[in-house]
N, C-alpha and C positions, 0 to 999 in steps of 0.2 A: 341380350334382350333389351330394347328398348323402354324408356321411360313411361310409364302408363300402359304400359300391356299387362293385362291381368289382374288388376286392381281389384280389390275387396272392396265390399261394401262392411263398414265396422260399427257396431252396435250402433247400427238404425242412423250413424252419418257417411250421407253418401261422401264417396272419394271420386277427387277429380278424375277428370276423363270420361270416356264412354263406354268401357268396358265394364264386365261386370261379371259375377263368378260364374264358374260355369255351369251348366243345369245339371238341379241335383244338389250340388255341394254344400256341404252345413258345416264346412271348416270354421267358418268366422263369424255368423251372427252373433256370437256373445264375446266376442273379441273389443275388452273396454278400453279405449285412451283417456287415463287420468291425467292427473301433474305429474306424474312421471313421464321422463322421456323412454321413449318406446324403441327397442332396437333395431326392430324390424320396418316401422310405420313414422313415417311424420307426423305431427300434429293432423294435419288437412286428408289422413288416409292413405297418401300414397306409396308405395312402396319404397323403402331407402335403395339405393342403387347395390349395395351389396347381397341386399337377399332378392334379387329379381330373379336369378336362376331356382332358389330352392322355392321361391313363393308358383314361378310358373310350375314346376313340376306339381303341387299340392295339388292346384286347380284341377291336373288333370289325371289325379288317382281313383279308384272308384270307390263306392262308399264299403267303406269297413276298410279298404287296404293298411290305413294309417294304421290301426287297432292289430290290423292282421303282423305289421312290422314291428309294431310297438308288441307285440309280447314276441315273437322271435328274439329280439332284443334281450330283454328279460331271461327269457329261457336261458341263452348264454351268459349271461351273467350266474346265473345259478350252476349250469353246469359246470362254471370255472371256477366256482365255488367264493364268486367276487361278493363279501360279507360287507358289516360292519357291526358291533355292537351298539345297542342302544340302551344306555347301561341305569337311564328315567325310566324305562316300559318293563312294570313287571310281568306282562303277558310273554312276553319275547324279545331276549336278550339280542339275538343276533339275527342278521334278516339281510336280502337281498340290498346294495345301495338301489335305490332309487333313482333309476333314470332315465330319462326324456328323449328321445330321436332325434329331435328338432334342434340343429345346433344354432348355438348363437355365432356369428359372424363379425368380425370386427376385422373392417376395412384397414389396407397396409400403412397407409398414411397415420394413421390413429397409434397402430401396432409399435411401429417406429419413433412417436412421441415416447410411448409406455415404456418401450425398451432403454430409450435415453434415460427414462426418471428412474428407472427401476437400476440401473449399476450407476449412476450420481448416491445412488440411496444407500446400496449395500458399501459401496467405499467409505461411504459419511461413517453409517454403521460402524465398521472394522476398526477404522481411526479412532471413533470415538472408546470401542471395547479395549482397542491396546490402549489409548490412553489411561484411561482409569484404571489401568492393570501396572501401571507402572509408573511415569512421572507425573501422572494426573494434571497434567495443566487445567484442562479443562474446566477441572472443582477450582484450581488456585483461581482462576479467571473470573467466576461465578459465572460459568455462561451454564451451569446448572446448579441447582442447589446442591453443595457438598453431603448433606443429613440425606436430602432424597434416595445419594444412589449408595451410601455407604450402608444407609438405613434397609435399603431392599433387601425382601428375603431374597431374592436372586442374585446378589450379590456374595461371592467366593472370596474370601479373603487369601483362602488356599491357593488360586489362581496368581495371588502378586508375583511376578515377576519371573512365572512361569514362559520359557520360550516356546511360540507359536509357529508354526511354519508359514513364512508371509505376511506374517499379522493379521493372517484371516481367522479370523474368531469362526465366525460364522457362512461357512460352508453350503450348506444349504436353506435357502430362506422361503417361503411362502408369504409374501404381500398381498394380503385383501386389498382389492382397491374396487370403487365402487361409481357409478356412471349418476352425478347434481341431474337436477331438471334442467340445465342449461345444457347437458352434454359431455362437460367436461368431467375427463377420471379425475378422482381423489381417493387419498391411500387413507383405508378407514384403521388399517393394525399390520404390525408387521409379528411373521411369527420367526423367531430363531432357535429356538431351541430344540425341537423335534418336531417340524412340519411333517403334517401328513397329507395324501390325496391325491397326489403323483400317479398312483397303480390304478385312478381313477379318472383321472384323467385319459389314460393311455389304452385304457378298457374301454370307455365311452369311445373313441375315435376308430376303436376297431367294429365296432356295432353298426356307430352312424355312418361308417362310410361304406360298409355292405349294404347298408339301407340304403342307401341314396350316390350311388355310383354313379352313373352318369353327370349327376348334379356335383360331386364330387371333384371330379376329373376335369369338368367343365370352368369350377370357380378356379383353381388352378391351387388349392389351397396348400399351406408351407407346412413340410411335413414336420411331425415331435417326436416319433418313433425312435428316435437314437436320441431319447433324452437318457436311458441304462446307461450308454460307452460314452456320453458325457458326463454323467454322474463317478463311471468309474474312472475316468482320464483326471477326472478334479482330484479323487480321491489317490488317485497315485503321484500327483504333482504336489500331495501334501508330503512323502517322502524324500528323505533327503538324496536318494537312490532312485530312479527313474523306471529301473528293470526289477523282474522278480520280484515285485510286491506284493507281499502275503496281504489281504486284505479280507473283513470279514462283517458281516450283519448282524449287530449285537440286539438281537429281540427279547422283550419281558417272557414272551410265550404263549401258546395258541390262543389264549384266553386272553390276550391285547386287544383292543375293540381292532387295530390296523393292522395285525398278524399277515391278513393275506399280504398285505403289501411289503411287509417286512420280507415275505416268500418270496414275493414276485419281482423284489428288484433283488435280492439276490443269487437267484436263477435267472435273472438275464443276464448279469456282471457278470455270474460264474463265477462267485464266491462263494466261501461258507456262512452257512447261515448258521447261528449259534444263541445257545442260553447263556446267564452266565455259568451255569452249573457246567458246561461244555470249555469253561477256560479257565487256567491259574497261572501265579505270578509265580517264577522260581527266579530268585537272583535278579528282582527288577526286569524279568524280559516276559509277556506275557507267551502264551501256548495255546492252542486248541486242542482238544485230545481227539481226537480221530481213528479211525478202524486199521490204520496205520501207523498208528502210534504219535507223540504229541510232535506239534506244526507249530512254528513261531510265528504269531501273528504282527505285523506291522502297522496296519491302518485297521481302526475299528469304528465302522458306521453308526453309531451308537442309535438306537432310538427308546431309550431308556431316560428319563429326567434324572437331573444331576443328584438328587436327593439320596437315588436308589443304586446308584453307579461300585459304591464301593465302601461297605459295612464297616471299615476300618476308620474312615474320614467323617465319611456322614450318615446316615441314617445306621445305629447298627445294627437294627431289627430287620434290614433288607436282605432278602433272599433271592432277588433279581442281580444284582451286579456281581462284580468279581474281589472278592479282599486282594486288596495290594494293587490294581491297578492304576490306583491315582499315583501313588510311588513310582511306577513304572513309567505313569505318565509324564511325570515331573524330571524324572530321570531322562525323558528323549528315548525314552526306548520302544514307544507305542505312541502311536497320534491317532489322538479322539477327535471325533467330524461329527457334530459339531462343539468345539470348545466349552469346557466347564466352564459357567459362567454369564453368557448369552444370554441369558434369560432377562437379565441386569437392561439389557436394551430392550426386549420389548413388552417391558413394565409399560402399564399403559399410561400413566405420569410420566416416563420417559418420552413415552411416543409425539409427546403434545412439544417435546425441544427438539425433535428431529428436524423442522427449519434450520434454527438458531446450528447447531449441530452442519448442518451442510455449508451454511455460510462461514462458519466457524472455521472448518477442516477444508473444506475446497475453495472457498472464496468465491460460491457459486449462487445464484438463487434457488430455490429447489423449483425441479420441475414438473413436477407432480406435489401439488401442495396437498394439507391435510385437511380433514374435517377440525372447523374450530370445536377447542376441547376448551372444557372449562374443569380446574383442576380443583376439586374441592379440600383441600389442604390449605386454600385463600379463602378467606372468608367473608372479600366480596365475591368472590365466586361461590362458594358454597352457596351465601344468603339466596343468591339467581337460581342456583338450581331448587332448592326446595321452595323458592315460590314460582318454580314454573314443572313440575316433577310432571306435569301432564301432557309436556312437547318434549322432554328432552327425554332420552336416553342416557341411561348411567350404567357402569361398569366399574366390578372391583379390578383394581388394578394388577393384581397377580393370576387372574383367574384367563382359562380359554373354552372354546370350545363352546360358546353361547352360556357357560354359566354364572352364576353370580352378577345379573343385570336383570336392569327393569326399561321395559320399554313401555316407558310412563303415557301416550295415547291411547293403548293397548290393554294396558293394566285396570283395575280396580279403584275404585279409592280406597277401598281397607288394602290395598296391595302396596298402593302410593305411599298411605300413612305409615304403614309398615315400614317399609324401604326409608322412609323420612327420618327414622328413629336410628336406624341403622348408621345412617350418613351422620346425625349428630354425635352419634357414639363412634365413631371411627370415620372423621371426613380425610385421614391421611388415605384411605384404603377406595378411594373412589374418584372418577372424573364422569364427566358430562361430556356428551354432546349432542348438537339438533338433530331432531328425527329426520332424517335425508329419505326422501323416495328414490330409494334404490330400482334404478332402469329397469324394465320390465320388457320380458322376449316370449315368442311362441313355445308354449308349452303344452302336450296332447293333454287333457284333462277330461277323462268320463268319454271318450272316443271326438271331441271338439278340440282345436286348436282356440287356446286363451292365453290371456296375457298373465305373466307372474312374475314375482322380482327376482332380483339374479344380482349376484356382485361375480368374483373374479380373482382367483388365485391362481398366478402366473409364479414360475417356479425358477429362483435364482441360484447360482451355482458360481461360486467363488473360492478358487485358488492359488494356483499362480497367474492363473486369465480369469475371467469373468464371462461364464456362456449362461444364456438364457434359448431355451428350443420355444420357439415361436407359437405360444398358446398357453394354455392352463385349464384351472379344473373352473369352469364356473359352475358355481352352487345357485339349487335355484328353492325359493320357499314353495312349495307346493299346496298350499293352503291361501285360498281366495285372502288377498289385503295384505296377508302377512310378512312379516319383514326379517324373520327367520330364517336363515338359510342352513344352518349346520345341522351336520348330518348326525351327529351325536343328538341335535334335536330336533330330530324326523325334516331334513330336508331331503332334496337330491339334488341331483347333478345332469348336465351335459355337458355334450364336444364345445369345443371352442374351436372355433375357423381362423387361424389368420389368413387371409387374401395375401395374394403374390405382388399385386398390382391392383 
């Protein structure tokens, strides 16, 4: 399609060219461009060159069709029984994700930068977890504070000197990264230790591409559907044996807000999917018990946090893990994905050395830099954040999943004041950073097509290679302004497009 065909007119400014919606259509009058960059729209209205095919098709749907697709959509989601829990809502715990037709698209050229920064990042990462797991240069060097990472609760002492298959700690990663007013990505957290959103990612793409097939087939878009047999390929290259690998999905249980996905990637691997009540240690080798009696397991997908793993070591009140299998672990007789430990990296005071960290370990620049953090454990930083608690965003540093932060624009001032007390009583437990207008995309909202913010978890997989499947889960705030995205705190989700070309 060529450049200016089909242009919207967006809240009341006109867009270049001479085209104009076509009669009838009420997709876009309240379609706002702030200071956010917009994914779909330039500043001046006109369409970006990658949504030109799915922008021509809107124009020419009839009224109601979008509302008509957008709950078809929906419905299957319910029918596959694709949940979350929402574990803030006492009304209801558990409920359909939330999700939007309207994918965002991100051009291949763009894709390709993101791919480059995202395994420069996970290598940093790995280096850095073997390091501090063993000769620690890194502390002797101060290129981090030794107290910071010995000090983390995420930090395993139990781990020292425990053998890793590859030095890859961290198996599978989930990176936020998030689209400045300028355009460019930056990596706003990285998550290691049990990312979720995968099963959600891969349910969106099956929806939005029955919805919009022609338009589909047309952008030529690069498929993720075999992100399952690269997740399993990773996860048997963590074996020291190649063939015959027992491997197995270790979930908390139905009642896990990501249960389903725990399901759903272990019926497409074609593994067992297991509690820990489903496995035991005899003689350091762990078992699954089965309707055929017990099965030696070799790789275990864990998505259970370290705390709850194994009532022997740590928590001993936990009735989710297995007694004896850190033993087992440690012995080389079971490999956990991802490594105890991980967590240690993405402390989010860690996350503010991951530059320092890449140049460190690669001799590289990073290439996807971060949002500046300011680490309030310094106390000209701290002094900055709490006399600015009403632009920046703050976050405790062990916390995920949108809790334990103040998004100080957004907030109160008895919310501010609040949170101010907090920070002087524990400013090791916090960092800062600028409120970023997170890029904003076509979102169906009340049967209108508007704009809403969106970030972007793209899904890394590291073990003896390093594969990344071409897209992610991008999360979108569904609530007018807002800069929430997690779905733990009522956001949603769509597809993500990568283009071929």
């Amino acid at each position: 399609m060529q450049q200016g065909v089909g242009q919207p007119e967006i809240a009341g400014r006109a867009a270049s060219g001479t085209s104009t919606p076509a009669p009838g259509n009420t997709l876009y009058p309240h379609y706002e461009l702030g200071a956010a960059y917009d994914e779909m729209f330039a500043p001046d209205g006109t369409v970006r060159a990658q949504y030109h095919g799915l922008n021509g098709r809107l124009q020419t749907l009839p009224s109601g069709e979008l509302m008509r697709r957008q709950h078809v959509c929906e419905q299957s989601f319910l029918h596959q029984g694709i949940t979350f829990t929402v574990y803030a809502d006492a009304q209801a715990t558990e409920r359909i994700i939330p999700t939007d037709l309207l994918p965002r698209i991100v051009a291949a050229a763009e894709w390709e930068h993101i791919e480059r920064g995202l395994k420069q990042r996970i290598q940093a990462l790995n280096q850095f977890l073997l390091d501090i797991y063993t000769d620690g240069h890194v502390l002797k060097d101060g290129v981090v504070p030794r107290k910071m990472i010995l000090g983390s609760r995420h930090y395993r002492r139990e781990m020292r000197g425990v053998a890793v298959p590859h030095g890859s700690y961290v198996n599978v990663c989930g990176t936020d990264l998030v689209r400045r007013e300028d355009g460019a990505f930056v990596v706003l957290e990285d998550n290691l230790r049990v990312p979720s959103g995968v099963s959600y990612m891969l349910a969106n793409r099956d929806v939005v591409r029955r919805a919009f097939p022609n338009v589909f087939r047309a952008a030529r878009v690069r498929p993720i559907e075999q992100y399952p047999n690269e997740l399993l390929a990773t996860l048997r290259s963590l074996a020291p044996f190649q063939e015959d690998v027992s491997i197995a999905v270790l979930t908390p249980g139905v009642f896990n807000a990501a249960f389903f996905e725990h399901a759903f990637l272990a019926r497409q691997m074609g593994v067992e999917l297991v509690e820990g009540r489903d496995l035991l240690v005899n003689d350091n080798v762990v078992y699954a018990r089965t309707t055929s009696g017990l099965k030696r397991i070799d790789v275990i997908y864990r998505r259970i946090d370290d705390d709850f793993i194994d009532s022997l070591i740590f928590r001993e009140d936990s009735a989710l893990g297995v007694p004896g299998l850190f033993n087992a672990y440690r012995a080389g007789n079971v490999i956990l994905a991802n490594a105890l430990g991980t967590g240690v990296a993405d402390d989010k005071a860690v996350y503010a050395y991951v530059p320092r960290l890449i140049r460190y370990y690669l001799n590289e620049d990073p290439i996807l830099p971060n949002v500046e953090t300011f680490l309030c454990r310094e106390e000209k930083s701290l002094n900055h954040v709490l006399a600015n608690l009403d632009k920046l965003v703050v976050k405790a540093v062990g916390e995920s999943g949108g809790y334990g932060m103040l998004v100080g624009p957004h907030a109160s001032a008895k919310e501010r004041a609040e949170f101010a007390e907090k920070l002087r009583a524990d400013p090791e437990n916090y960092i800062a950073q600028p409120t970023i207008q997170l890029s904003t995309a076509p979102t169906l909202v009340d049967g209108q097509v508007q704009a809403r913010h969106v970030d972007l978890r793209p899904f890394i997989l590291h073990g003896e290679e390093t594969r990344i499947v071409p897209g992610g889960l991008t999360r979108v705030a569904l609530k007018k302004g807002s800069l929430v995205v997690n779905s733990s705190q009522g956001g949603g989700s769509k597809d993500t497009w990568v283009l071929s070309q």
